[in-house]
Legacy VTK file of the C-alpha trace (Angstrom):
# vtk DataFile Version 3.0
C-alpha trace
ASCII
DATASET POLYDATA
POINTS 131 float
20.032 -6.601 7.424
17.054 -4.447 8.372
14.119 -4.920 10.203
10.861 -5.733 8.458
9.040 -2.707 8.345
4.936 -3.438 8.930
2.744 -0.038 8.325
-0.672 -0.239 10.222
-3.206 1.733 9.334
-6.018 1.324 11.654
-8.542 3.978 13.707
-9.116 2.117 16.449
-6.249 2.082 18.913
-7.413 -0.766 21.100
-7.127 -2.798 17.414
-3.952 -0.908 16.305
-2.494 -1.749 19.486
-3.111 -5.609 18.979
-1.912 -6.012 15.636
1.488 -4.168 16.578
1.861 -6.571 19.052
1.275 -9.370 16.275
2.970 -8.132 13.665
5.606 -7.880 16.553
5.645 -11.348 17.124
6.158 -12.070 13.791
9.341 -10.313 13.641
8.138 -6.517 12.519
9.184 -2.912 13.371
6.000 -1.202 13.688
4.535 2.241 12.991
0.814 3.298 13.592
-1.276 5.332 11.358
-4.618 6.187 12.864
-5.785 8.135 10.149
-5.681 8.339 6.590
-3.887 11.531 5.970
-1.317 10.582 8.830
-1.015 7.026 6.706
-0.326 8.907 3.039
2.271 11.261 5.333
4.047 8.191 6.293
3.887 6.320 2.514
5.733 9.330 1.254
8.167 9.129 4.186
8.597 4.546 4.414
8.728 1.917 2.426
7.250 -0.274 4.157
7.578 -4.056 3.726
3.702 -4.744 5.064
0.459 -2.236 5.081
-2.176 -3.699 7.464
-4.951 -1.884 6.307
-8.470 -0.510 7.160
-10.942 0.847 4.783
-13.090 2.935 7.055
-10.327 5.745 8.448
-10.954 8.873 9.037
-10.319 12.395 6.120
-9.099 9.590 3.786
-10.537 6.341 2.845
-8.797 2.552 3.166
-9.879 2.823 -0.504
-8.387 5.608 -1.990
-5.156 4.726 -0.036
-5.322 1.189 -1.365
-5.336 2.859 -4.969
-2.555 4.836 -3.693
-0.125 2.183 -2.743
-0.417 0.060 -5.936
0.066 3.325 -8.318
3.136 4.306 -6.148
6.511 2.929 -7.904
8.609 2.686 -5.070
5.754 0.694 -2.913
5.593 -1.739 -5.835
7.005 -4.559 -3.294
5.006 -3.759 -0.417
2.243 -6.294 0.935
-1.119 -5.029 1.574
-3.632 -6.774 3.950
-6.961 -5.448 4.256
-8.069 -5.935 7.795
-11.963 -4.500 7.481
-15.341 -5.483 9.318
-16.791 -5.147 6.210
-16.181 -7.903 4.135
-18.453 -6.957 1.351
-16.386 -4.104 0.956
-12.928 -6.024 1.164
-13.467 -8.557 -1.016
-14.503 -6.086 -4.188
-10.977 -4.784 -3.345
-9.448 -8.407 -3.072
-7.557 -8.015 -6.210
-5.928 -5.379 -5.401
-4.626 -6.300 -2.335
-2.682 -9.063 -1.321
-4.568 -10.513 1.593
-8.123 -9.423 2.845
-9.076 -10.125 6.404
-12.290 -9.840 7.769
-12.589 -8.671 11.795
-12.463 -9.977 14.209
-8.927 -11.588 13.292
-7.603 -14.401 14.899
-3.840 -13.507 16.761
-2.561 -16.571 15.447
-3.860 -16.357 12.038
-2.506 -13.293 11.581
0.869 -14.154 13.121
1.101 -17.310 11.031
0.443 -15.198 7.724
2.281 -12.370 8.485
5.388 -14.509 8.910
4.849 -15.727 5.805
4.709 -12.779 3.923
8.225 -11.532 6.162
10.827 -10.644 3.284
12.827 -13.295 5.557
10.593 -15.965 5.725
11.756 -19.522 4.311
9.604 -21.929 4.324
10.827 -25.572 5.420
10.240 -28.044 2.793
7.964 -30.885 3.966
6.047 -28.659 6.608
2.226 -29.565 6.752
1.375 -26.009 7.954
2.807 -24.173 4.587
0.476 -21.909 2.778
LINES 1 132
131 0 1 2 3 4 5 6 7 8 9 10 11 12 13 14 15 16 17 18 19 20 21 22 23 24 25 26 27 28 29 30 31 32 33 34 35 36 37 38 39 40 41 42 43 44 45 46 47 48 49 50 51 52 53 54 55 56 57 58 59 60 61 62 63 64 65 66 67 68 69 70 71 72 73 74 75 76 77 78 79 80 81 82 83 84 85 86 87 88 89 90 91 92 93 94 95 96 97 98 99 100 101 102 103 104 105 106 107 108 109 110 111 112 113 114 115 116 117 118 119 120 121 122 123 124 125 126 127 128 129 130
């Protein structure tokens, strides 16, 4: 079995760096895109299993990406979180997407839902802490 693959696409490296190591933790291979024309190079390339996404990225918006994903066949599986600072913004997109998350985002929030949304997850019957 492979590895969940988790895409992030996030300008900020300090942040990119943090939700590797969460999306890490929650049992992900991990690729950074700190741009958006680096991010539609690596759609065409992966299929990944999770997009952790920003809207505000440099030569190509969260947006248009977003749009992207969703009219892209082979991505038709792939989870997308928007992780934005604008939640204005994120939640007109909410129904695209399958998550939105507004910054700052909690480590152990995100672990906890990214987890969830693992194509290996199963969830224990009974649990008090299911989604």
């Amino acid at each position: 079995m492979n590895q969940a693959l988790a895409l992030i696409i996030e300008d900020s490296d300090l942040l990119a760096e943090y939700f590797a190591q969460v999306l890490q933790a929650a049992g992900y291979k991990t690729i950074i895109a700190e741009d958006g024309r680096f991010a539609q190079q690596k759609l065409q390339e992966l299929i990944p299993d999770i997009v952790l996404l920003d809207l505000n990225l440099p030569f190509v918006s969260g947006e248009l990406l977003l749009a992207q994903i969703r009219n892209d066949a082979r991505l038709s599986k792939t989870r997308v979180l928007i992780a934005s600072a604008d939640g204005t913004h994120a939640r007109q997109l909410g129904d695209q997407a399958d998550l939105v998350l507004q910054k700052p985002i909690d480590y152990h929030q995100l672990r906890i839902l990214s987890t969830k949304l693992h194509p290996d997850y199963k969830p224990t019957t009974g649990s008090l802490h299911q989604a």
